[in-house]
C-alpha positions as CSV (number, residue, x, y, z in Angstrom):
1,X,70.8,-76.7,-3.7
2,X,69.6,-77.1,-7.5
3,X,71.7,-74.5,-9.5
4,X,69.5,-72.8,-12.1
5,X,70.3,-72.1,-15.6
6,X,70.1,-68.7,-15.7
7,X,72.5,-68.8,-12.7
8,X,74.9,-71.3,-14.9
9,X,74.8,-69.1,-17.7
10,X,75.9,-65.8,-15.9
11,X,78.9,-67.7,-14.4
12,X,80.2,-68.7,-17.8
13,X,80.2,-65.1,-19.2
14,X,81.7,-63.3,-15.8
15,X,84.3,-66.1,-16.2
16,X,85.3,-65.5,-20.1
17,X,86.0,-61.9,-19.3
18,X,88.0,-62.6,-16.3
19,X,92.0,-62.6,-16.9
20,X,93.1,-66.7,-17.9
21,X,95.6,-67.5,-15.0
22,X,92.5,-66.9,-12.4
23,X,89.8,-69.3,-12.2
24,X,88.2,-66.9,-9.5
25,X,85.0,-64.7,-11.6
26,X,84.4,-61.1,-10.1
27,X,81.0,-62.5,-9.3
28,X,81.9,-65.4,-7.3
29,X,84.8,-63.3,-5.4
30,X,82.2,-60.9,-4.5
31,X,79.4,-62.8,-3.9
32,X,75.9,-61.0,-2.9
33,X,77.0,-58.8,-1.1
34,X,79.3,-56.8,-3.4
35,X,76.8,-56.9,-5.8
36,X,74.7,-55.1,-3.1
37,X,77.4,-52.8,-3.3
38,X,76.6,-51.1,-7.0
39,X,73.2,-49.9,-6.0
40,X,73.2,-46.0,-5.0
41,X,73.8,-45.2,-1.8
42,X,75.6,-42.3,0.0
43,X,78.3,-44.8,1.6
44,X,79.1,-46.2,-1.8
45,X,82.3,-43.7,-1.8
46,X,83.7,-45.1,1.3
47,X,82.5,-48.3,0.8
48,X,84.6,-48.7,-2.7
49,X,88.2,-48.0,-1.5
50,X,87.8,-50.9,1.3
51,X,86.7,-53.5,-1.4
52,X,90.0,-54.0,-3.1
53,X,91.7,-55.8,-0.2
54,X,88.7,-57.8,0.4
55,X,89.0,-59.1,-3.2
56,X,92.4,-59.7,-2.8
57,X,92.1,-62.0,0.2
58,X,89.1,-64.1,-1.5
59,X,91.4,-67.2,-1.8
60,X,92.0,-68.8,-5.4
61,X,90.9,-72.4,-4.7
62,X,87.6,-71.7,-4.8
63,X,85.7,-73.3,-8.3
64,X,82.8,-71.8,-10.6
65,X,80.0,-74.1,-9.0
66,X,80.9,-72.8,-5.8
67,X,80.3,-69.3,-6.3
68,X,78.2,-67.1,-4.2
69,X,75.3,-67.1,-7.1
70,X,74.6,-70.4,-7.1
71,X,74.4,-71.5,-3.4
72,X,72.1,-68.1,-2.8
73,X,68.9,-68.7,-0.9
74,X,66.4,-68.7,-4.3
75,X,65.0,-70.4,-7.0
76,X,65.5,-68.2,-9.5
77,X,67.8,-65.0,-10.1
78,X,65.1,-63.0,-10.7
79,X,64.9,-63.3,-6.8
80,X,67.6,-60.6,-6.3
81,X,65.6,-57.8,-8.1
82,X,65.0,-56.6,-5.1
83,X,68.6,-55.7,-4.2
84,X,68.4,-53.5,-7.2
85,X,64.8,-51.6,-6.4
86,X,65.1,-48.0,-5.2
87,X,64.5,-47.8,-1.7
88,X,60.9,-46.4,-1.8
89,X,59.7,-49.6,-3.8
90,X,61.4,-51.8,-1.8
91,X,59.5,-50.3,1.4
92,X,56.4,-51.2,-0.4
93,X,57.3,-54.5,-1.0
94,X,58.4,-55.5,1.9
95,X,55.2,-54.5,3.9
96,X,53.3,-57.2,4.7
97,X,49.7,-57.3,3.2
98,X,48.2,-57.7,6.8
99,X,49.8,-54.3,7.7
100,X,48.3,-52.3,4.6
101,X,44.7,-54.3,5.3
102,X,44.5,-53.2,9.0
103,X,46.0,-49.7,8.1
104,X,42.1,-49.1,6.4
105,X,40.5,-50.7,9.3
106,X,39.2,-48.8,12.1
107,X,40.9,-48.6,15.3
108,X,39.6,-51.6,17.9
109,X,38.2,-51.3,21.2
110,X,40.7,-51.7,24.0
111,X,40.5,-55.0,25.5
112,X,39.0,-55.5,28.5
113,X,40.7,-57.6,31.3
114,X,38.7,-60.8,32.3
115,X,38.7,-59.4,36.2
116,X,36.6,-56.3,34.6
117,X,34.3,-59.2,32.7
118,X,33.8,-60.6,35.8
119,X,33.4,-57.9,37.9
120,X,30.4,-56.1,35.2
121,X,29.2,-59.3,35.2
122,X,28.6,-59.5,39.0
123,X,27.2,-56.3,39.4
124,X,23.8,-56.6,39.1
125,X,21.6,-54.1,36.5
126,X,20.2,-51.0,37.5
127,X,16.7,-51.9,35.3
128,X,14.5,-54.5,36.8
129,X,14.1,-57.1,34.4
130,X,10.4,-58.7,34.3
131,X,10.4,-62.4,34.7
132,X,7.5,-64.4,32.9
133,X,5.7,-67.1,34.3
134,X,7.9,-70.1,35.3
135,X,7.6,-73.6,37.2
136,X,9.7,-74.4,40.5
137,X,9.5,-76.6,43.2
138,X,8.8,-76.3,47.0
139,X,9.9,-78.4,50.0
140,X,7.9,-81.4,49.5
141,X,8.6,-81.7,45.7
142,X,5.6,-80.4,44.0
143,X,5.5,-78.5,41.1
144,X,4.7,-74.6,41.9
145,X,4.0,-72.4,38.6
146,X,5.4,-68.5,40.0
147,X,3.4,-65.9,38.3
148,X,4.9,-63.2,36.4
149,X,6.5,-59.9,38.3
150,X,4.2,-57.1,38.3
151,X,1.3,-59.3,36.8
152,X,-1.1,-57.7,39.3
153,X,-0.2,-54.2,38.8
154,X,-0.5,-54.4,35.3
155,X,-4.2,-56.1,35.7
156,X,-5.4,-53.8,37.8
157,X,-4.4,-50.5,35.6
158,X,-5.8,-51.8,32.4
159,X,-9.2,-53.1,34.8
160,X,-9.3,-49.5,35.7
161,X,-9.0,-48.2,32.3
162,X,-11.8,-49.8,31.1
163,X,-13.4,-49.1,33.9
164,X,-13.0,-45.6,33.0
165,X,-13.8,-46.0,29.1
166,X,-16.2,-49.3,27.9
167,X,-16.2,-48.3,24.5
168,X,-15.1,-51.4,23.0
169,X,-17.8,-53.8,20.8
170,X,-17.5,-56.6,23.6
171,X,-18.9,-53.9,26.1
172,X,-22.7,-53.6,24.4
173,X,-22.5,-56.4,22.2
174,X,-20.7,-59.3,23.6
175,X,-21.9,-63.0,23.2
176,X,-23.1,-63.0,26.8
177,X,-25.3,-60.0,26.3
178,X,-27.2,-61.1,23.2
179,X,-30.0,-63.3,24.6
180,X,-33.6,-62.2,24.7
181,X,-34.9,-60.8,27.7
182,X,-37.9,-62.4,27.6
183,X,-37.3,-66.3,27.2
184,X,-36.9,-68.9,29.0
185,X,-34.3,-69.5,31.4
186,X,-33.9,-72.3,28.8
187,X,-33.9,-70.8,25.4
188,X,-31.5,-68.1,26.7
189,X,-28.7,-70.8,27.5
190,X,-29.4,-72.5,24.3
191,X,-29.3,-68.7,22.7
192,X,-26.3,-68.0,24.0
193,X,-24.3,-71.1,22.6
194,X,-25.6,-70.1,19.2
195,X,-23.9,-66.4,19.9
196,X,-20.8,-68.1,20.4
197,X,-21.1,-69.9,17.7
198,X,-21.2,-67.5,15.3
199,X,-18.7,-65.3,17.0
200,X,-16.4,-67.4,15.7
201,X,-13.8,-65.4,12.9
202,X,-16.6,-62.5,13.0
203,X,-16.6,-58.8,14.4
204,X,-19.0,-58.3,17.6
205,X,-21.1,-55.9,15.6
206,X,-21.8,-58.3,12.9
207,X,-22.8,-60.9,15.1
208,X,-25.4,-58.8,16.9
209,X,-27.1,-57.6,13.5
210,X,-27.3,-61.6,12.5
211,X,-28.6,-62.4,16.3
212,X,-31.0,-59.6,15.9
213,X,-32.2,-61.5,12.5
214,X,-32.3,-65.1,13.9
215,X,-34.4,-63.5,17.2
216,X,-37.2,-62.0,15.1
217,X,-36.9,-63.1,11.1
218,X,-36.1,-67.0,11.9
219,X,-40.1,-68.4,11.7
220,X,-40.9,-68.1,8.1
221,X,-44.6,-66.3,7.5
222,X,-46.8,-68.1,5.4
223,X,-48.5,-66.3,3.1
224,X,-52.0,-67.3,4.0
225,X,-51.7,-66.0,7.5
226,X,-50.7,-62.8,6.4
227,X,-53.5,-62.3,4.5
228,X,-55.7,-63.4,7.2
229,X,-54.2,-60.7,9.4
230,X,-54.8,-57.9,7.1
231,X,-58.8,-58.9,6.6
232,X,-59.3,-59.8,10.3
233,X,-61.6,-56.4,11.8
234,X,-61.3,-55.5,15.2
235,X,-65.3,-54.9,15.5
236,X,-67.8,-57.6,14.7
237,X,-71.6,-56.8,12.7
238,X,-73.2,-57.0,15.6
239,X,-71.4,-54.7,18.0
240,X,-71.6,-51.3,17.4
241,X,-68.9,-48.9,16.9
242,X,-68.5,-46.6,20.0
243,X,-67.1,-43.9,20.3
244,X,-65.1,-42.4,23.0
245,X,-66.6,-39.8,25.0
246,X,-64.0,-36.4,25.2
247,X,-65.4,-36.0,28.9
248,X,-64.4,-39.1,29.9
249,X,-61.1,-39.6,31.6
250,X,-59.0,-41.5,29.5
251,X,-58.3,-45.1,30.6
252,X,-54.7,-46.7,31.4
253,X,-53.2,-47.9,28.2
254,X,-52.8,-51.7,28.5
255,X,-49.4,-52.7,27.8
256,X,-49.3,-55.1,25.1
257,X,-47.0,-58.5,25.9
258,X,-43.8,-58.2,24.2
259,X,-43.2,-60.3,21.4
260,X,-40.9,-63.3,22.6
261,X,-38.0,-64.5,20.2
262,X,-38.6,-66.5,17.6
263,X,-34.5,-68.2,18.2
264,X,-35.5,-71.1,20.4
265,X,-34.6,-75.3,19.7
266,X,-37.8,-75.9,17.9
267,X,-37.8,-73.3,15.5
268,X,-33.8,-74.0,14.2
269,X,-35.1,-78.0,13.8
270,X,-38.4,-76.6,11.8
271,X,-36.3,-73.6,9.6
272,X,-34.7,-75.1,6.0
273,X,-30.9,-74.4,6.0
274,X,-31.4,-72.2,2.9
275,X,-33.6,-69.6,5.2
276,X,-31.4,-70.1,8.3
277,X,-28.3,-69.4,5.9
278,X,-30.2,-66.4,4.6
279,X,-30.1,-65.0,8.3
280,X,-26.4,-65.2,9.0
281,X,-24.8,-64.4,5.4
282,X,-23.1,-61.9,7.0
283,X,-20.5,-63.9,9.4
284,X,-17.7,-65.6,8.7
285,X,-18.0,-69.5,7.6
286,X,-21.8,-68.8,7.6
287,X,-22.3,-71.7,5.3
288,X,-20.2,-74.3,8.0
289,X,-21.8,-72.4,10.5
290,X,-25.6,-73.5,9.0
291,X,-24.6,-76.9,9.0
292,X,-22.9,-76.8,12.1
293,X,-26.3,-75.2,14.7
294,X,-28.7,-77.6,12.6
295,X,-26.6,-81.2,13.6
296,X,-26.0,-79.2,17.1
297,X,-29.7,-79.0,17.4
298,X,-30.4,-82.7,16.4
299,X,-28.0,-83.3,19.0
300,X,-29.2,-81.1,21.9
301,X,-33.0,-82.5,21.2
302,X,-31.6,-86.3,21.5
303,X,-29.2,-86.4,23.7
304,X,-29.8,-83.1,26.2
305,X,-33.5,-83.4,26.2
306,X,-34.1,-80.1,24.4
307,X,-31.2,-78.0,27.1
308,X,-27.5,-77.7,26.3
309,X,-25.2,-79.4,28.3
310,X,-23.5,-78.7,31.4
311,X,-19.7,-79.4,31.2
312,X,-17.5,-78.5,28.7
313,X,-16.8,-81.8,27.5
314,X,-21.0,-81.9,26.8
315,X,-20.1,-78.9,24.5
316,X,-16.8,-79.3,22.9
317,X,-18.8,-82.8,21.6
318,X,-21.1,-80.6,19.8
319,X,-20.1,-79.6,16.2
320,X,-18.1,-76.3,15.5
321,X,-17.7,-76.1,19.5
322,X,-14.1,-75.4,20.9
323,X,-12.7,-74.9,24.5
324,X,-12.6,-71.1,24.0
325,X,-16.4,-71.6,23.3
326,X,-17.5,-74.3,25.7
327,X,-15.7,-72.2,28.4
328,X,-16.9,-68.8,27.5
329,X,-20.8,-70.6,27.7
330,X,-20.0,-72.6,31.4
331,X,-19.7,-68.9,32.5
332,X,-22.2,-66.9,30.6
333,X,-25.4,-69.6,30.4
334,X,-24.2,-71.7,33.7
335,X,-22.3,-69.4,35.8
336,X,-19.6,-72.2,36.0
337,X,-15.8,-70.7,35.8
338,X,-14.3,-73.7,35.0
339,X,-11.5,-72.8,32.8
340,X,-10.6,-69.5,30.7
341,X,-12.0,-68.4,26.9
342,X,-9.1,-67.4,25.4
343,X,-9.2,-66.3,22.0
344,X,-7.0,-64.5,19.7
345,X,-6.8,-60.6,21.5
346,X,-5.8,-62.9,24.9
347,X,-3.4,-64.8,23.5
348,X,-1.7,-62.3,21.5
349,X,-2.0,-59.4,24.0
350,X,-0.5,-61.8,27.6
351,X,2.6,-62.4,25.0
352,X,2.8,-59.1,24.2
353,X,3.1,-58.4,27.9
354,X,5.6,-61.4,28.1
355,X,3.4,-63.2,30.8
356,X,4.6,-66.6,29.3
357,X,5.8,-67.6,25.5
358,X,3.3,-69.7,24.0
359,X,2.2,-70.7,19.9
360,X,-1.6,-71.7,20.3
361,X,-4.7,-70.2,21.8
362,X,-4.6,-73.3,24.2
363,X,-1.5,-73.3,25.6
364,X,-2.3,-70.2,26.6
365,X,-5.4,-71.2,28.5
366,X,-3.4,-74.0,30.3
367,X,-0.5,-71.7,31.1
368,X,-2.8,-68.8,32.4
369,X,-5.0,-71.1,34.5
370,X,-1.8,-72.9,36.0
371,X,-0.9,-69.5,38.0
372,X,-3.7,-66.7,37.6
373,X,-6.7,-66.5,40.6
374,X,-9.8,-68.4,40.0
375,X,-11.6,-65.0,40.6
376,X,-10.7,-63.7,37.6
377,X,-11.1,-66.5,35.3
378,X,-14.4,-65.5,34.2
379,X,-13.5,-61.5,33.5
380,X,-10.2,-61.7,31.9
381,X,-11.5,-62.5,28.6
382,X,-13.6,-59.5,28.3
383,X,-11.0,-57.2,29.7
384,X,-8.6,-58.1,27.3
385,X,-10.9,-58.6,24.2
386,X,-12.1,-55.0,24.7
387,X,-8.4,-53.5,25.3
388,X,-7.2,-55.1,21.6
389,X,-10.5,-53.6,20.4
390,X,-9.4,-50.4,21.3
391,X,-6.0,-49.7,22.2
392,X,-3.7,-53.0,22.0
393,X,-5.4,-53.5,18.2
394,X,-3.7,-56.2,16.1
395,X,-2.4,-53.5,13.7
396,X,-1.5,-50.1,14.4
397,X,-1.4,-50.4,18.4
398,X,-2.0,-47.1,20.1
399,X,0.1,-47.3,23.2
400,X,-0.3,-43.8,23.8
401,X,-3.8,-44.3,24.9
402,X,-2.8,-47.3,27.2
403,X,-2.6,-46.4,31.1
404,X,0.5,-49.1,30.6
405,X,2.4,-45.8,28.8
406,X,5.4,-44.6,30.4
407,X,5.1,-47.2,33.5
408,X,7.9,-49.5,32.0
409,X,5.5,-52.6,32.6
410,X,4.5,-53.4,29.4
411,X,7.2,-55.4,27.8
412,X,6.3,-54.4,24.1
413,X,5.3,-51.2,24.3
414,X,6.0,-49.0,21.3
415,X,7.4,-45.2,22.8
416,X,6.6,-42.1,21.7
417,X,3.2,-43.0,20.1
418,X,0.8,-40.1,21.2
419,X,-3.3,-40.4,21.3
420,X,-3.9,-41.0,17.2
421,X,-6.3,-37.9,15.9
422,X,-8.7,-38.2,12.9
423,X,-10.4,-35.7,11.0
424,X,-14.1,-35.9,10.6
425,X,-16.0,-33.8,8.4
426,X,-19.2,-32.3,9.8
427,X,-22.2,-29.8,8.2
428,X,-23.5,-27.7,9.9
429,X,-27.3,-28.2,8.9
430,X,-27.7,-31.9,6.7
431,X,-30.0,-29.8,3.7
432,X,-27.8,-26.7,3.1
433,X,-24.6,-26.9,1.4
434,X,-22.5,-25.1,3.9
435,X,-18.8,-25.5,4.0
436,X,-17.8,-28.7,6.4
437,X,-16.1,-28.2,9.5
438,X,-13.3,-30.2,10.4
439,X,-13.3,-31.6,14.1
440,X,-10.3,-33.3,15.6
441,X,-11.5,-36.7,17.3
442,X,-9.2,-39.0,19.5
């Protein structure tokens, strides 16, 4: 081993005060271990009466660059410090940093045998976990779609519950309800489409108002007639003006015809885009949507001879037509159930219920249709859309109000919500300035 200099130079001077006819230093007859020996410690009495004849049996052959100091086990003198610590520091130093890390730790679990892993794992759990929609195969080799656990349970308790409350905008104001009573098996199928198109991004009660407009503001009244109308007198010069006699008995009113809609094909191909845009300001995209029911029209009046068409590819071929659209009108102006409208409260509502896992609006519809009943193709869509108007809303869900509540089906359910209460202010009489009473309403 490489002899240091510091070690070189402490040789020399315990040799120059050692007596001249010994070569043998104090140092190398001791070695480390008698220097050990000059540190405090309650042996050191004892310990210093037996060292004399241990010195004195160190033989005297022994040279200077053999000594115990040089061939010791470190680099550098300053190495044996520790030999010369008080005990308490030396303690410290001699704990391992890994010891005083997991001294401030907390305490571990107890480890857990792998025949206990195996044996939790093969107990089975004492909840019933809810399995979504998946695809298997039967004995011949053809793809079978299961549907969901409990998926028919869960259908029929929110059916009920609408049942029991249609409150929501789709109820009284839903594309399939806004036709004229009064037209033509015709012009309601072609009134219908126009619904649905602009339902699209746009609140049900919005859409009826702009329905309402386009069934009795869409013909534009010329000023010339209306001033005929006003002059025209229901008694000519030469008839005379009778009067009714009070004995008489009076006769049956005559029922006047009621005024049919003015929302037909003819009259959207006669009205300018500017008037027609005027009519339906209030939806969303009303300026695409103008563009989109006038080339519909010109479509419709050369290609359908003046009726809308009868598949769904027909109508996903007309502009600002979808399948959520073409499907919805199969059912509501044909009476076809040929696929399922899904918009955006079915979609988000049958993953919310974790019925399948699906990104789009139409994966939806093709996973929905691949396992639920044809029955119910056509009534699904208005089920849902009217629960997320009311209870299952986008934001702020109110799952207190759901009959789903506290029957562990619903996979999302948020617990603990109760019924939501608002406070409306009410008078008492609307001309007197009375204090307002405050009613709670669910």
């Amino acid at each position: 081993m490489r002899t240091s200099r510091a070690s070189k130079e402490t040789a020399k001077v315990i040799q120059a005060l050692s007596p001249p006819a010994r070569r043998q230093t104090r140092s190398a007859a001791l070695g480390s271990g008698a220097l050990r020996g000059f540190a405090y410690n309650a042996d050191s009495a004892v310990k210093s009466e037996s060292l004399i004849p241990t010195i004195a049996a160190i033989p005297a052959t022994r040279s200077d660059d053999q000594s115990s100091l040089s061939s010791a086990d470190t680099a550098d003198i300053e190495d044996l410090v520790d030999d010369f610590e008080p005990p308490s520091k030396r303690r410290k130093r001699n704990v391992s940093p890994k010891i005083l890390s997991a001294s401030n730790r907390t305490p571990r679990k107890p480890l857990v045998k792998k025949e206990d892993e195996l044996d939790e794992k093969a107990t089975p759990p004492a909840k019933n976990r809810r399995m979504p929609a998946r695809k298997t195969r039967d004995a011949n080799g053809a793809t079978v779609v299961e549907p969901p656990s409990n998926w028919e349970t869960m259908y029929n308790i929110v059916k009920k519950m609408r049942a029991d409350n249609p409150t929501a905008p789709v109820d009284t104001m839903g594309c399939s309800d806004l036709y004229w009573r009064g037209s033509s098996p015709r012009d309601r199928r072609f009134q219908t489409l126009i619904a649905l198109m602009l339902s699209s991004q746009t609140k049900d009660t919005v859409t009826a108002v702009a329905m309402q407009r386009l069934h009795t503001e869409l013909v534009e009244e010329q000023p010339d007639q209306v001033s005929t109308i006003k002059k025209e007198d229901p008694f000519t010069a030469d008839e005379p003006k009778i009067k009714p006699d009070p004995d008489d008995e009076p006769s049956p009113t005559l029922s006047l015809p009621a005024k049919d809609s003015t929302l037909n094909l003819e009259n959207i191909l006669a009205v300018s885009p500017t008037h027609l845009n005027s009519l339906i300001e209030k939806v969303g995209f009303h300026n695409n949507k103008t563009k989109y029911i006038k080339a519909a029209a010109l479509i419709l009046r050369d290609e359908y001879a003046g009726d809308i068409p009868s598949t769904p590819e027909g109508l996903m071929s007309l502009p600002g037509v979808g399948p959520k659209m073409a499907y919805l009108c199969m059912s509501a102006a044909w009476g076809k159930h040929e696929g399922i409208g899904v918009d955006v409260h079915v979609h988000r509502i049958t993953n919310l219920w974790g019925w399948h896992k699906t990104k789009t609006p139409e994966e939806t519809r093709l996973a929905l249709q691949s396992w639920l009943p044809r029955d119910k193709w056509h009534e699904i869509n208005k089920l849902l859309v009217g629960l997320g108007q009311t209870a299952c809303q986008p934001v702020k869900r109110r799952c207190g109000e759901c009959y789903l509540a506290g029957t562990k089906l619903c996979k999302s359910e948020i617990k603990g919500l109760s019924p939501v209460k608002r406070e409306v202010d009410v008078k008492r009489s609307p001309g007197l300035d009375e204090p307002k009473i405050k009613i709670e309403a669910v």
